[in-house]
Legacy VTK file of the C-alpha trace (Angstrom):
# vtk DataFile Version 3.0
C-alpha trace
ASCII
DATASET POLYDATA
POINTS 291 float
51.399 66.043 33.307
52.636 62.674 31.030
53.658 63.643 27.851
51.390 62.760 25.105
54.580 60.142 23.873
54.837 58.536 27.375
50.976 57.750 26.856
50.850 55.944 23.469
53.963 53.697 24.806
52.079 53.101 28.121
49.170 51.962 25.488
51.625 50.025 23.599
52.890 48.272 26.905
49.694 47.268 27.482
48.405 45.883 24.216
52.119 43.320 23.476
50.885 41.946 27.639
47.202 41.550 26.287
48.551 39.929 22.569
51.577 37.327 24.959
48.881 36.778 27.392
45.969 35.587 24.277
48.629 33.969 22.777
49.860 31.793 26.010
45.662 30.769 26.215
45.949 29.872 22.690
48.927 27.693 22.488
47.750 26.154 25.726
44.137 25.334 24.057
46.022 24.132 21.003
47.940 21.409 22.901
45.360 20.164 24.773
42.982 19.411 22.046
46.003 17.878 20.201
47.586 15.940 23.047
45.001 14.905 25.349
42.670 11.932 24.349
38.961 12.831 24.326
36.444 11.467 27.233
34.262 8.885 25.547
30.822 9.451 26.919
29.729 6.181 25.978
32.124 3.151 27.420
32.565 0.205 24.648
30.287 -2.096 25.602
31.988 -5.495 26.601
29.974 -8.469 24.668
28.830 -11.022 27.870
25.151 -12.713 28.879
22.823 -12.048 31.558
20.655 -14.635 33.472
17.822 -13.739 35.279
17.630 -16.255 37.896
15.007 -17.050 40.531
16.731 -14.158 42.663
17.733 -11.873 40.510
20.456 -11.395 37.907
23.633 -12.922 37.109
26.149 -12.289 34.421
28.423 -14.655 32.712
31.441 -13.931 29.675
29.822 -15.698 26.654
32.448 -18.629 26.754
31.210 -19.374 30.666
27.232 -19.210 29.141
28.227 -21.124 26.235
29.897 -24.307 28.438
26.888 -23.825 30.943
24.043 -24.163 27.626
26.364 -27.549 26.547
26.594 -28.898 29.783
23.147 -28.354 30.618
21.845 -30.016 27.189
23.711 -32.580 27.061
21.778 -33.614 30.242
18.839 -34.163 27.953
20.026 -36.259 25.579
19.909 -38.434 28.933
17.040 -37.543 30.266
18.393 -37.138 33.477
16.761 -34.948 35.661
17.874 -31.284 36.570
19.679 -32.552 39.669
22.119 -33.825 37.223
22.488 -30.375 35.756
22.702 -28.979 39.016
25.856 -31.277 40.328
27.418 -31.158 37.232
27.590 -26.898 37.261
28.984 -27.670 41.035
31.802 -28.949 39.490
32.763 -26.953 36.867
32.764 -23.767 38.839
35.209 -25.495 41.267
37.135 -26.863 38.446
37.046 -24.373 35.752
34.371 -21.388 36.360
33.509 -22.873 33.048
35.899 -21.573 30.762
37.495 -25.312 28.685
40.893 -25.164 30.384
43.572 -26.765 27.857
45.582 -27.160 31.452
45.315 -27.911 34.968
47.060 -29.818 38.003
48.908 -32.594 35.914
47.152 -33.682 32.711
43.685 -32.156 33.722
41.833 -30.662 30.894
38.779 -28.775 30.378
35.719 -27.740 32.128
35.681 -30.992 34.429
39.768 -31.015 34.773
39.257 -34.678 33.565
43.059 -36.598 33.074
43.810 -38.608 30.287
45.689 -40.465 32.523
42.881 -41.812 34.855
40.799 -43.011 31.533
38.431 -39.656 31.195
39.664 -39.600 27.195
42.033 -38.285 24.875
42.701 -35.062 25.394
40.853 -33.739 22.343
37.708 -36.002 24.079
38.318 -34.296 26.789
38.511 -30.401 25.613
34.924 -31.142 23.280
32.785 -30.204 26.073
30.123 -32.191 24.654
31.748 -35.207 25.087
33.205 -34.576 28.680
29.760 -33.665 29.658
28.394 -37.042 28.433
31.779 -38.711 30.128
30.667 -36.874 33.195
27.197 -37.854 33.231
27.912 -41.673 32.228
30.090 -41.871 36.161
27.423 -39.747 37.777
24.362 -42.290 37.115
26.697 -44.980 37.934
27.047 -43.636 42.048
24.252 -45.723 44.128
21.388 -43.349 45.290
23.386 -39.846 43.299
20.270 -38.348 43.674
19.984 -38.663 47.279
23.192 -37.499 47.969
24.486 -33.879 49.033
25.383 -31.859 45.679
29.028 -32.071 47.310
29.374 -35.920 48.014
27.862 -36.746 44.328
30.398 -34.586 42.620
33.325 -35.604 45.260
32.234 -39.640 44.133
32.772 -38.864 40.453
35.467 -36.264 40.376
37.533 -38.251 43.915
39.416 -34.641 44.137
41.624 -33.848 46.861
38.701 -31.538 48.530
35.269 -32.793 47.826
33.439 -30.582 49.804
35.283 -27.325 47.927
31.613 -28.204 45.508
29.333 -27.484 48.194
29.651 -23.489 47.962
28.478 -23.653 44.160
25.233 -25.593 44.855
23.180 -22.687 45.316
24.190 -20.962 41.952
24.672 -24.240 40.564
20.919 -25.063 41.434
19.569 -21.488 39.776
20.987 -21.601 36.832
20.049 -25.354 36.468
16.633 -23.520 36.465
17.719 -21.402 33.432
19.824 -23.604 31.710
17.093 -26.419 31.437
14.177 -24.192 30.063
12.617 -23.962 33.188
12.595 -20.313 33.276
11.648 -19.563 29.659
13.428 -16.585 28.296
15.914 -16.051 30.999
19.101 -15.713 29.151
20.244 -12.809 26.597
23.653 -12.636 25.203
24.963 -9.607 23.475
28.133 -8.538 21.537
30.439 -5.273 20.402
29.882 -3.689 17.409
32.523 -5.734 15.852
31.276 -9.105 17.234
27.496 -7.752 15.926
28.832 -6.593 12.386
30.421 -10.250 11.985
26.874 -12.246 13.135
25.119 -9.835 10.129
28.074 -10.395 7.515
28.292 -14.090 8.013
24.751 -14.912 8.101
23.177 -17.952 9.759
24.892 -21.354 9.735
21.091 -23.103 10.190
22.773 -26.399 8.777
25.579 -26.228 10.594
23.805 -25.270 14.592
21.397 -27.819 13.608
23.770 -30.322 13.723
25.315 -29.462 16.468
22.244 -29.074 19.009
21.182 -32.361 17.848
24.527 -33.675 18.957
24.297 -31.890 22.012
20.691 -32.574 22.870
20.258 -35.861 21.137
16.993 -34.448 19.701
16.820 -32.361 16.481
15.238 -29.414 16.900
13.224 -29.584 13.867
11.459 -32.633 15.858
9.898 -29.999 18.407
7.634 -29.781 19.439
6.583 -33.889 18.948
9.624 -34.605 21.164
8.357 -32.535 24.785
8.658 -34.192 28.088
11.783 -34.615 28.977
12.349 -35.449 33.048
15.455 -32.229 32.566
13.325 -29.596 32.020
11.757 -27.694 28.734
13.422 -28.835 25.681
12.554 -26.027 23.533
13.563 -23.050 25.658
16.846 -25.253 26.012
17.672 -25.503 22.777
16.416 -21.709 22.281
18.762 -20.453 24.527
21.735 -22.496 23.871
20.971 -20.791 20.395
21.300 -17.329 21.261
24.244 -18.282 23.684
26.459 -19.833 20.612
24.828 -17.215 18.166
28.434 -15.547 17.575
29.611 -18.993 16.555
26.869 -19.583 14.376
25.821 -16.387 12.760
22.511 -16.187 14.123
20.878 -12.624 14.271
17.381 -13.555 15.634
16.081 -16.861 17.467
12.755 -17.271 17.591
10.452 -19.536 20.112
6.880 -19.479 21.431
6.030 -16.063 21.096
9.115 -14.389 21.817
12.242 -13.112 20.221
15.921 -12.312 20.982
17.243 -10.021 18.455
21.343 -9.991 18.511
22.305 -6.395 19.400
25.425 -4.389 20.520
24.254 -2.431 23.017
24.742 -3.891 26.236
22.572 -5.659 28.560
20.049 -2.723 28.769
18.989 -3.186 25.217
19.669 -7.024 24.599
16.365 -9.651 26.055
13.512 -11.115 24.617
10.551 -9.212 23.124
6.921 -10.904 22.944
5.652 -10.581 19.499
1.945 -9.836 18.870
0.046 -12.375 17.067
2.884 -14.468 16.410
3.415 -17.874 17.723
5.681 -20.556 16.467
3.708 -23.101 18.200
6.406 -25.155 19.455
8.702 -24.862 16.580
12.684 -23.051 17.038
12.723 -20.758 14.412
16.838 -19.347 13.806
17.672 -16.371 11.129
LINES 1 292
291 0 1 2 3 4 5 6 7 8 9 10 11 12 13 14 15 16 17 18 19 20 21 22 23 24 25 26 27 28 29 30 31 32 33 34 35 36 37 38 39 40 41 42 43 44 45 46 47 48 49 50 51 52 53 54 55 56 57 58 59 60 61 62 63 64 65 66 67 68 69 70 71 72 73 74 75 76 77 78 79 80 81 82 83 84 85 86 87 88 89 90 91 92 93 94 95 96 97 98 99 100 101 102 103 104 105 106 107 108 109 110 111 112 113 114 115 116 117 118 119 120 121 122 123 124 125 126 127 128 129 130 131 132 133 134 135 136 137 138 139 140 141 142 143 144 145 146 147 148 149 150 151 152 153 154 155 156 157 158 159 160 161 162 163 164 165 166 167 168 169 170 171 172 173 174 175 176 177 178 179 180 181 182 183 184 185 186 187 188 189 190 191 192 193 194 195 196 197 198 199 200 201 202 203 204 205 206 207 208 209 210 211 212 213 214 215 216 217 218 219 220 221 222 223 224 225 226 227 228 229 230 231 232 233 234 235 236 237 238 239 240 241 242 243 244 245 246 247 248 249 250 251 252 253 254 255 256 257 258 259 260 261 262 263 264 265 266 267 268 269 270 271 272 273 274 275 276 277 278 279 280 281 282 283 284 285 286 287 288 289 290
């Protein structure tokens, strides 16, 4: 029979494994909560737009959406109609997927990859996009029977690029968002930012003065004249200029942009919780209201 002794250091045996053993687990459970970076359950949300075109929806970085909401209104202060819009979106997503390129093959610039060298501009003429879109426009009208040509062999008789029909895949997109772009669709396109991007829109509040200069140089209409100023052979001036407003409202500061009866409210939370909401008796009857 074990000694009474031999059982108490048995015992203590036992209880130093138990104590290395909790200690082991706790120094292990230590380091990982101090070394290994926490799972975010909730992704930062990446600021970009959403389109909801005629077969579904399409997302575009703000700068894209931005250069699209120019180009497209600058078609207005034209009065050209949509087909315009359409050829001229052709081009830029084979020339610059719509982001103003300060380079390109040779002296190309910007959204068109127009060359100073070739008479498109200066180069600072050239990298405003609303003056590129208007230099653009100007050759377009000036191509015999533009509007009965394929999308491809208009944009390939202005731009004279090495491959002309590279334009011909964009015509279908081109030709959507032409849809959106122009009004056409209403309230098809929402924007939203980061927290960041949303803190600065609230801090800096809206530049009214200073986007309602700038549409009117876009659009060649200012938007205080709406709704008097309707009709135009592009599309729906209003919901133009409304969403080229919430498209540049980072730029400009603007938290809310009001048309009709809907809203866009500026938000951070992602596509799911950025659109237009229709507000109960409330219309601005024809009016752009921006906050």
């Amino acid at each position: 029979m074990p000694s009474k002794r031999r059982r108490i250091s048995a015992f203590v045996k036992i209880l130093l494994s138990l104590t290395l053993a909790c200690g082991v687990i706790v120094a292990g459970a230590y380091y990982v909560l101090t070394t290994i970076e926490p799972i975010d359950s909730e992704p930062e949300v990446e600021p970009g737009c959403r389109l909801e075109l005629s077969d579904g929806k399409y997302d575009m970085e703000i700068d894209q959406a931005v250069n699209a909401a120019t180009v497209g209104g600058v078609a207005f202060s034209r009065n050209l109609p949509d087909e315009a819009v359409t050829i001229a979106y052709a081009t830029v997503w084979q020339e610059s997927t719509f982001y103003n390129l300060e380079y390109g093959d040779r002296d190309s610039l910007g959204l068109f990859q127009q060359r100073p060298s070739q008479e498109w501009g200066e180069p600072d003429q050239i990298l405003d996009p609303v003056t590129s879109s208007a230099a653009f426009y100007e050759e377009l009208v000036q191509v015999d029977g533009w509007q009965e040509l394929p999308v491809f062999e208009a944009a390939q008789a202005v731009q004279r690029s090495a491959d002309g029909f590279a334009y011909d895949q964009h015509e279908g997109l081109s030709e959507r968002m032409a849809e959106v772009f122009t009004g056409d669709r209403g309230p098809a396109v929402t924007c939203w930012f980061d927290a960041e991007g949303l803190a600065e829109i609230r801090d800096a509040g809206s530049g009214t003065e200073d986007v309602r200069a700038e549409m009117t140089r876009v659009f060649g209409t200012d938007p205080t004249a709406l709704p008097e100023v309707q009709g135009h052979e592009t599309g729906d001036l209003g919901w133009a200029m409304a969403i080229w407003a919430v498209t540049h409202a980072d730029e400009y500061g603007l938290s809310t942009v009001t048309y009709g009866d809907q809203r866009w409210h500026a938000t951070d939370g992602g596509p799911g919780t950025a659109g237009w909401v229709a507000l109960e008796d409330v219309d601005t009857e024809g009016r752009l209201l921006l906050k």
